[in-house]
Structures are given as C-alpha cells and as structure tokens.
VOPAGU-2260 file (C-alpha; in pm, 1 decimal, decimal comma):
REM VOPAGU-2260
SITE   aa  ch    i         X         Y         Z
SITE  UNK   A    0       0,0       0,0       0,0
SITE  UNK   A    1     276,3     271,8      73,5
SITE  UNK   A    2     387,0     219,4    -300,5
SITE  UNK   A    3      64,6     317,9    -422,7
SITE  UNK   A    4     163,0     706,5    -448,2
SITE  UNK   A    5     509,3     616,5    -627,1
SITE  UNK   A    6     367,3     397,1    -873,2
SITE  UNK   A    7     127,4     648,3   -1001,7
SITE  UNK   A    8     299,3     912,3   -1022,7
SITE  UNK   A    9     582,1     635,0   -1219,1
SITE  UNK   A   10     245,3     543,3   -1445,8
SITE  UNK   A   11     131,6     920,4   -1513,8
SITE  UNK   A   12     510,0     976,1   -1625,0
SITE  UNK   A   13     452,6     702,7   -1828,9
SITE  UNK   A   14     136,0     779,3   -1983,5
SITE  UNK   A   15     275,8    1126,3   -2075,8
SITE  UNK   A   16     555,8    1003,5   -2224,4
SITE  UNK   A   17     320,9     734,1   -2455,6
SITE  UNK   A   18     449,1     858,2   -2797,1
SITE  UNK   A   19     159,8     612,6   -2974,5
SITE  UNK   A   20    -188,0     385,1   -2903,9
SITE  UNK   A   21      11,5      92,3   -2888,6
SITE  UNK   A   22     242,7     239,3   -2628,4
SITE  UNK   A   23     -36,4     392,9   -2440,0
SITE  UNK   A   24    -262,9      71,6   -2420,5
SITE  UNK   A   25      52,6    -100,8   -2258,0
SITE  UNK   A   26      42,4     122,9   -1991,5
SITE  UNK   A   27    -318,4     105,7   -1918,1
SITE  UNK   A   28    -305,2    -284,9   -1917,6
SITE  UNK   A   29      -9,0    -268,4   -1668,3
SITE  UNK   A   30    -192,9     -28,0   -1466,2
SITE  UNK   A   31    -554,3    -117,1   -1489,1
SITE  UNK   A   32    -599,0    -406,0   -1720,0
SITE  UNK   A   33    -747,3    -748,6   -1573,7
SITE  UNK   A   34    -327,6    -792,8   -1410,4
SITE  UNK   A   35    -278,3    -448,2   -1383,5
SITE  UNK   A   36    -127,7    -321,2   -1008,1
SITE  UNK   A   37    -438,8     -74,6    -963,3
SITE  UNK   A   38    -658,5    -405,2   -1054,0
SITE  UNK   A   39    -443,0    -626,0    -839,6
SITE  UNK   A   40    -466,5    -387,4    -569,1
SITE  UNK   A   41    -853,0    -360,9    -561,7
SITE  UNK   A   42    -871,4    -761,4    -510,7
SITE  UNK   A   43    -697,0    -736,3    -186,9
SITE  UNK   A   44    -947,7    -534,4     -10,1
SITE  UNK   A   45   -1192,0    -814,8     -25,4
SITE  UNK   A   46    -894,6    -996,1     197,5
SITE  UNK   A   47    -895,1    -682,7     465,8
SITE  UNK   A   48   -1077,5    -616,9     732,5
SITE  UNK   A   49   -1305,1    -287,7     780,8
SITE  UNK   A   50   -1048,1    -105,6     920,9
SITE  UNK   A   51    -785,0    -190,8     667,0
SITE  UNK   A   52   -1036,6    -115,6     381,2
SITE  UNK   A   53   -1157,4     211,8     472,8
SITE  UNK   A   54    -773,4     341,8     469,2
SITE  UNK   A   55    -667,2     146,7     147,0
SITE  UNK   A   56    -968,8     193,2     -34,7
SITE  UNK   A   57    -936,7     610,1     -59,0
SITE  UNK   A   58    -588,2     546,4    -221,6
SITE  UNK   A   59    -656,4     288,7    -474,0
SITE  UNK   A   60    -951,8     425,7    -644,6
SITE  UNK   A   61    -771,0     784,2    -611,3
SITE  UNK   A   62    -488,9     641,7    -860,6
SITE  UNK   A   63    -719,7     441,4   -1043,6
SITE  UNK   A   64    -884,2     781,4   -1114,7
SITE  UNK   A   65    -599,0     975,5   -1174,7
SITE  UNK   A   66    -416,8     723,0   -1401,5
SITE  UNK   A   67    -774,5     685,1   -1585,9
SITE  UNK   A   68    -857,3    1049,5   -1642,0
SITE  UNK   A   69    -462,5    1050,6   -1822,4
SITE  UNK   A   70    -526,1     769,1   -2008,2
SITE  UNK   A   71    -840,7     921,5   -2143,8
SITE  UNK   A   72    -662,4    1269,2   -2210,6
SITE  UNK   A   73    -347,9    1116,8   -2394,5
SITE  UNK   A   74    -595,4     883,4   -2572,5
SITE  UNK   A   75    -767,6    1199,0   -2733,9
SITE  UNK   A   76    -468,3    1365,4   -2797,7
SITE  UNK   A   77    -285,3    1143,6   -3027,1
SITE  UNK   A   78    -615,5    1041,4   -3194,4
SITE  UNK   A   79    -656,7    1426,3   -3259,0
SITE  UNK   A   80    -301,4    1430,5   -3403,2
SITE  UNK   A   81    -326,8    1119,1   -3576,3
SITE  UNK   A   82    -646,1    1243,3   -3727,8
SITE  UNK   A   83    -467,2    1562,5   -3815,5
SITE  UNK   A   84    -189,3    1341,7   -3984,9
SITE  UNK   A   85    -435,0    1134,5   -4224,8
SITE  UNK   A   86    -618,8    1422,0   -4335,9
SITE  UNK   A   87    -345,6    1607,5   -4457,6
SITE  UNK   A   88    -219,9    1261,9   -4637,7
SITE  UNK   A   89    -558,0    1140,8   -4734,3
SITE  UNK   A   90    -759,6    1260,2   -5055,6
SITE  UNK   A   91   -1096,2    1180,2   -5232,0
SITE  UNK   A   92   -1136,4    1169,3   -5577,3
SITE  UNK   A   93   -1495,8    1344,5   -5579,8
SITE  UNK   A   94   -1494,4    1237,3   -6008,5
SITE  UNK   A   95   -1542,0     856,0   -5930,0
SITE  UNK   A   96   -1856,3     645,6   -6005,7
SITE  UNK   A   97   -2059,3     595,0   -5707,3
SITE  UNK   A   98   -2043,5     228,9   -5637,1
SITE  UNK   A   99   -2367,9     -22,5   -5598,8
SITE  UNK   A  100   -2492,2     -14,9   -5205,5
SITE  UNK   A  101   -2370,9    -382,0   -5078,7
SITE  UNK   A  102   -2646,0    -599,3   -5009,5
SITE  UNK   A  103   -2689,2    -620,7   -4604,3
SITE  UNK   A  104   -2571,8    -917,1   -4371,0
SITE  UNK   A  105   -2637,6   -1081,9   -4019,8
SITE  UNK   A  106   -2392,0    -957,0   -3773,7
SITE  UNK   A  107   -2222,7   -1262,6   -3632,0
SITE  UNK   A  108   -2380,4   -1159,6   -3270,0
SITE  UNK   A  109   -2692,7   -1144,8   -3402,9
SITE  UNK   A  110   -2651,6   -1503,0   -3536,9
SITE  UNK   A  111   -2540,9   -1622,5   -3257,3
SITE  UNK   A  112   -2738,7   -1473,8   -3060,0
SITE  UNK   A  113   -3056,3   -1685,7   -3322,2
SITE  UNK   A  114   -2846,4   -2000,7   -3207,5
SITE  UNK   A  115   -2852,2   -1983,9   -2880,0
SITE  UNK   A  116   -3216,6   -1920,2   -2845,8
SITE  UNK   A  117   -3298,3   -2216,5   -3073,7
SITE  UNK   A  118   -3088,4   -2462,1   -2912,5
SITE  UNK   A  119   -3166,8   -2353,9   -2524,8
SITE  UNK   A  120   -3555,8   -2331,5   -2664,5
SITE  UNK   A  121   -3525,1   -2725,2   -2739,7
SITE  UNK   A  122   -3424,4   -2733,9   -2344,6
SITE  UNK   A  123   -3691,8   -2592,0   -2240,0
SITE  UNK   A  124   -3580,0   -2188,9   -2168,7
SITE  UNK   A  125   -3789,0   -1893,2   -2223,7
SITE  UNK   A  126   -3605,9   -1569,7   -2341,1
SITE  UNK   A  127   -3621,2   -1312,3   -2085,6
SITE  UNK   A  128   -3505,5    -947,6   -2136,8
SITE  UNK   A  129   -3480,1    -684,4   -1904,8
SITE  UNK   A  130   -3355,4    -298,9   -1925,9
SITE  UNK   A  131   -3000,5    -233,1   -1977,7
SITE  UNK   A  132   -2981,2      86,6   -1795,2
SITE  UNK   A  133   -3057,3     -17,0   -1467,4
SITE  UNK   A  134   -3051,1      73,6   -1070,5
SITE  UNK   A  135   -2838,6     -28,9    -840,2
SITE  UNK   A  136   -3024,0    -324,2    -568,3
SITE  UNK   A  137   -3127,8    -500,3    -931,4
SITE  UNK   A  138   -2765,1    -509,7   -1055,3
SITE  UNK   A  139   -2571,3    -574,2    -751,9
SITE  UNK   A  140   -2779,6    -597,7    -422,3
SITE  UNK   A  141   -3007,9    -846,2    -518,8
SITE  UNK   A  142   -2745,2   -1039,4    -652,0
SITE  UNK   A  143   -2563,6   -1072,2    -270,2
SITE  UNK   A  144   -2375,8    -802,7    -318,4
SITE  UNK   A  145   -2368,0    -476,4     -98,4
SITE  UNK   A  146   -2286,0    -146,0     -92,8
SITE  UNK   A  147   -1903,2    -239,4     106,1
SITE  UNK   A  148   -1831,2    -582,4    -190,2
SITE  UNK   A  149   -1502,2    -528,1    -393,6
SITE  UNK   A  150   -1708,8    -716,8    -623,2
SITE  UNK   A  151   -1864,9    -349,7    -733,6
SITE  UNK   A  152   -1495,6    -217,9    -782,9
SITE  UNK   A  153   -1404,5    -502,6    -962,1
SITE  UNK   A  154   -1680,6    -466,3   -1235,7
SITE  UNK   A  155   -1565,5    -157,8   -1349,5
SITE  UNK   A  156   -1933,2      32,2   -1369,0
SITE  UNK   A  157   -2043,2     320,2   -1584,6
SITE  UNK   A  158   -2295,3     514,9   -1315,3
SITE  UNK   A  159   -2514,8     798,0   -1413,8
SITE  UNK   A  160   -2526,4    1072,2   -1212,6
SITE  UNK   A  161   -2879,4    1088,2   -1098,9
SITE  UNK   A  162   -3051,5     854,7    -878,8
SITE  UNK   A  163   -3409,0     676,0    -895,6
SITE  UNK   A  164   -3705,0     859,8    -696,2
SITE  UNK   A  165   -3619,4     611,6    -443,4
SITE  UNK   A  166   -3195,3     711,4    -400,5
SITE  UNK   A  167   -3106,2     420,9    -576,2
SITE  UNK   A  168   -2790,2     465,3    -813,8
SITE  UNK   A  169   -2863,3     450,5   -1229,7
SITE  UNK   A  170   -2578,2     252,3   -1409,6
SITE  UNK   A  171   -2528,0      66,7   -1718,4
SITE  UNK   A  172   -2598,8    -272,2   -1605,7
SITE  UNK   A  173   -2265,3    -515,6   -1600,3
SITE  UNK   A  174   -2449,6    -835,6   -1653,7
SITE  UNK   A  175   -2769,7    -947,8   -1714,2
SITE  UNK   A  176   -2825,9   -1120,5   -1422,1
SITE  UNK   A  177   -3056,4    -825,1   -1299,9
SITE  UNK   A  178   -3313,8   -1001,4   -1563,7
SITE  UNK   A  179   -3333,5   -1325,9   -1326,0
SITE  UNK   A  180   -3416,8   -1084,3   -1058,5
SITE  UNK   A  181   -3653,7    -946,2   -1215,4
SITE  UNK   A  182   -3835,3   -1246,6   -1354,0
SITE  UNK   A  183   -3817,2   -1435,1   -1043,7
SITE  UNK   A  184   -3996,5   -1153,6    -869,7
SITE  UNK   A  185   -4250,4   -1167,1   -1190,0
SITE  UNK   A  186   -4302,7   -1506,0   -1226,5
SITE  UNK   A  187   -4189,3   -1674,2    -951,3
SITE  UNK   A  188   -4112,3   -2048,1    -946,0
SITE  UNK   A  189   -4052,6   -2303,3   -1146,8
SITE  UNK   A  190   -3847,9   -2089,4   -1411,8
SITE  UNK   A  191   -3605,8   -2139,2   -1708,6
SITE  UNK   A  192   -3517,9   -1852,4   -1883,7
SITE  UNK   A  193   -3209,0   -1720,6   -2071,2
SITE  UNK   A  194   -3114,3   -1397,7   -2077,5
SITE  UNK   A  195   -2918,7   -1255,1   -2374,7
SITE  UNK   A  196   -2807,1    -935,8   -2421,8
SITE  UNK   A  197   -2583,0    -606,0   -2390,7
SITE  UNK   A  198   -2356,2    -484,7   -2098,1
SITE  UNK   A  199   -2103,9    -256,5   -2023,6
SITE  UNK   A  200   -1771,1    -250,6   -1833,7
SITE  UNK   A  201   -1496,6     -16,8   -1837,0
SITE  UNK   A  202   -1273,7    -274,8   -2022,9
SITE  UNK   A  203   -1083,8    -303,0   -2378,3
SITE  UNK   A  204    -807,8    -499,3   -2541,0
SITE  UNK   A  205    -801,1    -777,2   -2780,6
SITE  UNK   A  206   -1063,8    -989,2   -2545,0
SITE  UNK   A  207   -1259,3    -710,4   -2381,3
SITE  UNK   A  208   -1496,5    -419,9   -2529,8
SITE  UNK   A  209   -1656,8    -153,7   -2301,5
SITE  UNK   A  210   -1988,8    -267,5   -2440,3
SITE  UNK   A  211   -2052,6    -665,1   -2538,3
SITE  UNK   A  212   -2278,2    -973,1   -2504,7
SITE  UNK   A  213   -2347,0   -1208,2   -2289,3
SITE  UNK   A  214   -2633,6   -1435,8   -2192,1
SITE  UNK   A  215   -2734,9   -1569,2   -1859,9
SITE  UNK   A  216   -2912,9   -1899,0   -1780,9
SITE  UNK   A  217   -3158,1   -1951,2   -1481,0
SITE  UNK   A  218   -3334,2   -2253,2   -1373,5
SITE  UNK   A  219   -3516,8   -2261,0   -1039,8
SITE  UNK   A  220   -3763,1   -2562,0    -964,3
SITE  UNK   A  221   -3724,8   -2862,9    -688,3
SITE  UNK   A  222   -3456,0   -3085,7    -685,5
SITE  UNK   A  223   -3201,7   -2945,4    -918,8
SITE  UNK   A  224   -2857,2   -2976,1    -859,4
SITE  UNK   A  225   -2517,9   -2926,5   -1007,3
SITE  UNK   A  226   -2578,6   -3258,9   -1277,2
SITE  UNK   A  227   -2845,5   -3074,1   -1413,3
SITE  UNK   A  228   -2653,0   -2751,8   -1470,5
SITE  UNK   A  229   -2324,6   -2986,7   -1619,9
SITE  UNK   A  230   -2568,6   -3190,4   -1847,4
SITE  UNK   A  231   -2720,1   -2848,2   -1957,0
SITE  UNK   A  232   -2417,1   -2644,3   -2073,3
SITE  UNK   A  233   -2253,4   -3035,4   -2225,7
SITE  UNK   A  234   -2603,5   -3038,7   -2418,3
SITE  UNK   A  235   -2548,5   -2701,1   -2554,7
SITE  UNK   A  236   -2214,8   -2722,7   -2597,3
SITE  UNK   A  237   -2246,8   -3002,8   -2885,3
SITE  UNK   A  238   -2514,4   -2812,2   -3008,8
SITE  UNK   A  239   -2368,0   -2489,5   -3053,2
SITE  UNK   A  240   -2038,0   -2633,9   -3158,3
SITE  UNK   A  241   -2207,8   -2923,9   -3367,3
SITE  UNK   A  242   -1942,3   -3167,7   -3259,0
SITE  UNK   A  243   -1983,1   -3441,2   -2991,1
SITE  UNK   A  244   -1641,8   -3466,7   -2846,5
SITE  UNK   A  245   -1733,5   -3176,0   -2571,5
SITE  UNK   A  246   -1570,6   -3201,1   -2260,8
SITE  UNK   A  247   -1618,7   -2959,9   -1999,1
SITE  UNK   A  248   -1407,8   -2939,8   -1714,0
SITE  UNK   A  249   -1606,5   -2757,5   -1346,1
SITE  UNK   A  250   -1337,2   -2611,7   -1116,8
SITE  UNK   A  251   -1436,8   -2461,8    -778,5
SITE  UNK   A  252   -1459,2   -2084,4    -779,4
SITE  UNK   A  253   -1689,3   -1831,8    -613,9
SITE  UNK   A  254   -1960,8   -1571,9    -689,0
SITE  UNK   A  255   -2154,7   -1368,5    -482,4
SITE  UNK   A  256   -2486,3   -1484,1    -651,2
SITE  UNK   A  257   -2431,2   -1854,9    -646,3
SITE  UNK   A  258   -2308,4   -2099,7    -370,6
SITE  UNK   A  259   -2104,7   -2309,2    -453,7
SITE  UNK   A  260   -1944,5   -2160,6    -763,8
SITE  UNK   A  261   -1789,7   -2291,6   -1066,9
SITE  UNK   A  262   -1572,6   -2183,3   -1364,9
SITE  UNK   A  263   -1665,7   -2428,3   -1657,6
SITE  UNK   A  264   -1337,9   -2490,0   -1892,7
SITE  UNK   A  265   -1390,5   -2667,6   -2227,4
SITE  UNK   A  266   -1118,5   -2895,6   -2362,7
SITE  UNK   A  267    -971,9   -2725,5   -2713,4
SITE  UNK   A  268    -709,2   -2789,4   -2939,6
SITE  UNK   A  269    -475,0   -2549,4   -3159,7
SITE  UNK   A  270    -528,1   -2640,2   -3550,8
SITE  UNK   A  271    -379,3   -2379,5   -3804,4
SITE  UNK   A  272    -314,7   -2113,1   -3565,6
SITE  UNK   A  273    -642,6   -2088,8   -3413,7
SITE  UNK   A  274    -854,2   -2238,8   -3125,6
SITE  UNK   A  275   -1115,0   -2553,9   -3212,0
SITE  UNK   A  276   -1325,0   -2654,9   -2911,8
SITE  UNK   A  277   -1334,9   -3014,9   -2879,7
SITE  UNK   A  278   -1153,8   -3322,8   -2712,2
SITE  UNK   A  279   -1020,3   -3352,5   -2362,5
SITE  UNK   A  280    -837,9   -3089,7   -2221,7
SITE  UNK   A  281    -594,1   -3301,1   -2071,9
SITE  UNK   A  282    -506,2   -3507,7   -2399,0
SITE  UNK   A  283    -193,5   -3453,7   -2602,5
SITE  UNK   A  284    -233,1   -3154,8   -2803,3
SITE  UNK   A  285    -513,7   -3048,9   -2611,3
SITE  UNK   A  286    -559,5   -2766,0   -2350,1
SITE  UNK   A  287    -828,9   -2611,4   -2115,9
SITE  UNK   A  288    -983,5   -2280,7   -2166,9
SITE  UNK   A  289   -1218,4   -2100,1   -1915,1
SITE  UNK   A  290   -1532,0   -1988,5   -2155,2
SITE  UNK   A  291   -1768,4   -1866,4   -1820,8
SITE  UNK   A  292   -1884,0   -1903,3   -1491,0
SITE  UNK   A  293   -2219,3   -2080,3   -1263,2
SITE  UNK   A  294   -2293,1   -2253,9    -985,8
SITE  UNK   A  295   -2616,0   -2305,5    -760,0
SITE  UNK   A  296   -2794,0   -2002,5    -692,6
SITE  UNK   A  297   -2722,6   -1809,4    -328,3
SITE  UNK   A  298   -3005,5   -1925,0     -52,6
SITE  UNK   A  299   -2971,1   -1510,7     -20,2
SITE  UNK   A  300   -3053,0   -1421,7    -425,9
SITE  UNK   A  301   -3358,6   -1641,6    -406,5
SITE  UNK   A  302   -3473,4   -1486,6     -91,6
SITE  UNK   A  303   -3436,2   -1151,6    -253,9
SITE  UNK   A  304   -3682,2   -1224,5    -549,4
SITE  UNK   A  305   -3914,5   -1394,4    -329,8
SITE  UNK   A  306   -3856,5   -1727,3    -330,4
SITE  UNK   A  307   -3823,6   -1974,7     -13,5
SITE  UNK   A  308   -3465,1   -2181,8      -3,4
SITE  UNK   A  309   -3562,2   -2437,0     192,6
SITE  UNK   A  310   -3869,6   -2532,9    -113,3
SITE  UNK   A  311   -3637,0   -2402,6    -457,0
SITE  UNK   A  312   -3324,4   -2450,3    -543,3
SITE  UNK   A  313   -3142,0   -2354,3    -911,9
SITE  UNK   A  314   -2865,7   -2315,1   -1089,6
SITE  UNK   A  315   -2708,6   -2044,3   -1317,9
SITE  UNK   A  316   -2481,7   -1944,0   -1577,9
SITE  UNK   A  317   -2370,4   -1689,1   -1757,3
SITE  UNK   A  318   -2104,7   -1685,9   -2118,3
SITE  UNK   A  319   -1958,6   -1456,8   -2337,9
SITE  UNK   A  320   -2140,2   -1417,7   -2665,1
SITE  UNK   A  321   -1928,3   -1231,0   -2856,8
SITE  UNK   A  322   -1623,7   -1486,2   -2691,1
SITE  UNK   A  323   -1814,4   -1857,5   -2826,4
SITE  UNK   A  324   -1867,7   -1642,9   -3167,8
SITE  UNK   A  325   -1465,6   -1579,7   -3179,5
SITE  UNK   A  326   -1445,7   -1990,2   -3107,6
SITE  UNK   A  327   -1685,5   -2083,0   -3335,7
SITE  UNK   A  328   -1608,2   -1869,1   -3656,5
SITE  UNK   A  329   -1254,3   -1842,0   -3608,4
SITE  UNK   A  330   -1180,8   -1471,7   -3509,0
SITE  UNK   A  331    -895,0   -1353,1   -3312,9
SITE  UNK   A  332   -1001,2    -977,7   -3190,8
SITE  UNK   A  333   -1339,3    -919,5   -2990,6
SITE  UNK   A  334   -1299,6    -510,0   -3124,3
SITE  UNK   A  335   -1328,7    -593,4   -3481,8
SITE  UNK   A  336   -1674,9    -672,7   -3377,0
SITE  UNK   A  337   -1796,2    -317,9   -3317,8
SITE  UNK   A  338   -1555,8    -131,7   -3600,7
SITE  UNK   A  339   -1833,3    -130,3   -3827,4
SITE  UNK   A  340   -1609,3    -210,4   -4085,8
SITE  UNK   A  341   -1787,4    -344,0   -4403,1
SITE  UNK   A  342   -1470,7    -560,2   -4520,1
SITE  UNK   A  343   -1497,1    -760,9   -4198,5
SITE  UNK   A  344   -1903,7    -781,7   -4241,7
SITE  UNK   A  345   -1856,7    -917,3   -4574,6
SITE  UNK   A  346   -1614,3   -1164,1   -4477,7
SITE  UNK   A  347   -1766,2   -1276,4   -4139,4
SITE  UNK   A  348   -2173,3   -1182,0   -4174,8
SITE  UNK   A  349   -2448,4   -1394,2   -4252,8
SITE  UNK   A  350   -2690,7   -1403,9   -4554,5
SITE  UNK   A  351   -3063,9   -1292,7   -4400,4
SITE  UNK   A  352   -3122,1   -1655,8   -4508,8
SITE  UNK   A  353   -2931,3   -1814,5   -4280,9
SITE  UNK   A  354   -3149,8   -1889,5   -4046,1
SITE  UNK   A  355   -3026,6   -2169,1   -3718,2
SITE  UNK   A  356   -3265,7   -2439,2   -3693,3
SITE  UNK   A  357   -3177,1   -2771,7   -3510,6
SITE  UNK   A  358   -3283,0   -2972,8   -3832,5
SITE  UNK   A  359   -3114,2   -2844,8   -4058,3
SITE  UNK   A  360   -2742,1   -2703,7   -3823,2
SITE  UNK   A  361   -2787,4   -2390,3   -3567,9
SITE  UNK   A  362   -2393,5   -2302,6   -3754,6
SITE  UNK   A  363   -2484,5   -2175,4   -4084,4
SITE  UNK   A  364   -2056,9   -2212,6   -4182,1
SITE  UNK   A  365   -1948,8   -2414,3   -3859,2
C-alpha cells in the first residue's frame, strides 16, 4: 500500500511520455488491465478487514482515477493528431462512379445470438429481457452483493449521475443477471429462462470491449442440482459447436450470486493457428480454456426475489457471446466486432437466409 503514491505518479510519467496507441494501451493494461497493479490492488481489499479497507480503499480508487482520467486525455490527444496526420495525407477523388450499395448481412452476434435461443428453446428456456440501464439493488444488491463488496470495484461500472425517486444509483448494467431478478420476482417459481443481451464494463483490449454480449441462464424448480446444470451447458455445448467430443471441465470458484461456484473450462485444441473446441483438455495436443462461470444459486438471491430456499433450489450461468462467436467462426479480436467495418461484415456476416434451426445445423458455416 505505501507504493501506491510512487507507482502512479511512475504510471502518469509514463502515460505522458506514450508517444503512440500501442504504447499507451501497454500502460493502461499494466496499470488497470485485468493484471494491472491498480486491478491487483482492488482484489486485496476483499482480503482486509473494515479497518484496513476504509484506509486502502481512498488510495486505490484515487490512482485508479488519476491514471484513468490521463489515459483518457493522452488517448484523445494522439487520436486528434493522428487524425490531423491522415487528413493532410488522405484525398478523395470526388470524379469517381458511385459504387452499388452492398447488399446487407447478419452480424455474427446477431446469429449467434438466433443459435442460442434455438438450441436452449429445445431445453426448455424462455427468453427473458430486461432494461439495460438499470438501478443499483437489481444489478448488484439483489445479486448478494452490498454497498461495502469489492465485487462493485471489480466490475468496473459506468454510473449515471442521478438517482431513482427512491436514491437508488442509475448505471449501465454489467451483466444481465438483474433479468433473473426481475423475472423471479414476476413469475416466480418453477423458471427457465435465458437472458441474452448487452452490458457494459470499463474494459478493452483484444478480449474485452466496453460494451458486449453475454447471456445468462436460470433454472429454479425442486430438486435441481449441479448434474443438471453440467448436463445443460454439455447439451449445448455439442449443439452450438455441432461436434460431440465436448468435454467440460467444473473447477471450484466463487460468486456472490451462487453458492457453490464454478468456472466451466472446455477442452480445445490449436489447428492452423487458431482455437477448435473439442476433445479432452488433458489429452496430447489439447488444452483447457475457461469460456464462463455458474454454480447453484445463493439461498440469499432467491430470498431476494421472493422465493423460499428451503422449497427451490437452481442453478445459473452466464457466457460470453461475442467470446463462443470468436471460437466458433474463427476470429482472433473481440474489437473488430464493433468497427463497423464493411470488409470484416462481408467476410464474417451472414446471408438474411441463414437462419439456425436444429434440423437443418444452428452453424450456418461451422
């Protein structure tokens, strides 16, 4: 903790002295990427007692702050003079032939997004949706996690400044989990639902995107246990991937919303230069690779929407869309996704008519 004040002032010297973007995002994952120090740091005050937390905390989000706002201002600078650079290089010859509009495509999301609702709808789960700007007890307190959790810190949250009529905080929500929440507490119990959809975290690199997809599974009835919730993601698994040499590994973790937790790894293999799921993890060749978290749902979560522990129990889940789209079709950076670049439509979209049905293959180019 006492290097806290020496290693941002090392990282704003840093920043300043970031001559280009590449240059610059090194510094911000060293600082505040997933390993950064300012990341690492906010992890240990889950680890500290009260006392403990209410000195560290001040210090840590004060350089996380600091070394943000810098990032932000050098970012706009050398994008201004960068700008400034192609537009003086740059010209249009006005005198060409307009060219034919392309026809349109299916974003690869999108298609996903089609595939996972057919396959999950063979299983049984209803689509649920729920708003994406949302208040605070929906997105975090009703999901065990209160004001004091490092859990908050950790996800990185884009609040608005003005509160509900009841003083509740306004944020881009950060999962959709606050769509279980709410359809527990509108429908009750049984229930199996998926939730697709946006959210938002202060996050970017080659993996991570302020803004991306993810979708949520929720089963609540009598009975279930962690078989079910292994047999479910297996089932979709061969579906999605429309291969049936799926092997999913569960390793122990933890969640506020689910007790006990685990982080489901699927066995892959490496096959010219890029990452096919399929085969055991631990064969020759083969490797693990953690594609999303679940476990059984918190006594606590179900008590918040309503529901009595001792009579329901459930599972949930929740994966990366745009992350099993980059597994499936074979792409390597999750911000080519949001460029809107029409090259990387043309190659990677959809025809309109490509439409997943379990018949005839949810992968219209698996």
């Amino acid at each position: 903790m006492t290097d806290i004040p020496s290693q941002t002032e090392a990282a704003l010297a840093a920043i300043a002295a970031s001559a280009t973007l590449d240059a610059l995002e090194a510094q911000r994952l060293e600082t505040l990427g997933k390993k950064g120090w300012v990341s690492l740091a906010l992890k240990t005050l889950g680890g500290m007692n009260p006392e403990e937390r209410t000195a560290a905390a001040p210090a840590i989000q004060s350089a996380r702050a600091a070394i943000a706002e810098a990032l932000d201002a050098k970012k706009a600078a050398l994008e201004a003079a960068a700008l400034e650079e192609q537009l003086a290089r740059e010209t249009i010859d006005l005198t060409l032939p307009a060219q034919a509009a392309p026809k349109g495509s299916v974003h690869p999301v999108s298609q996903v997004m089609d595939e996972l609702a057919e396959i999950f709808a063979d299983l049984g789960f209803a689509v649920a949706t729920g708003p994406e700007i949302e208040d605070d007890w929906h997105n975090f307190t009703a999901l065990n996690m209160d004001e004091t959790h490092p859990a908050r810190a950790m996800h990185d949250t884009f609040y608005f400044p003005d509160k509900t009529a009841e003083g509740k905080d306004v944020l881009l929500r950060t999962h959709t989990s606050p769509v279980q929440i709410r359809s527990m507490l509108d429908q009750g119990a049984p229930i199996r639902i998926i939730a697709p959809g946006r959210v938002y975290r202060s996050d970017s690199d080659a993996t991570h995107t302020p803004m991306f997809h993810q979708v949520e599974g929720l089963v609540i009835d009598k009975d279930i246990h962690l078989g079910h919730l292994k047999w479910t993601l297996e089932t979709f698994f061969k579906a999605f991937f429309e291969r049936e040499d799926i092997v999913l590994r569960l390793r122990p973790s933890y969640f506020p919303f689910t007790e006990p937790s685990v982080e489901v790894d699927v066995g892959y293999s490496n096959e010219g230069g890029r990452r096919v799921v399929g085969g055991h993890g631990d064969a020759p060749g083969h490797a693990w690779m953690e594609i999303g978290g679940s476990g059984m749902v918190n006594a606590r979560v179900l008590e918040f929407a309503g529901l009595d522990p001792a009579e329901w129990q459930g599972f949930a889940f929740g994966l990366g869309i745009d992350r099993i789209a980059m597994l499936k079709y074979g792409m390597n950076d999750l911000r080519a996704f949001f460029d809107g670049d029409p090259r990387w439509l043309a190659h990677y979209g959809f025809s309109p008519f490509d439409q997943p049905t379990l018949s005839a293959g949810v992968g219209a180019r698996a």
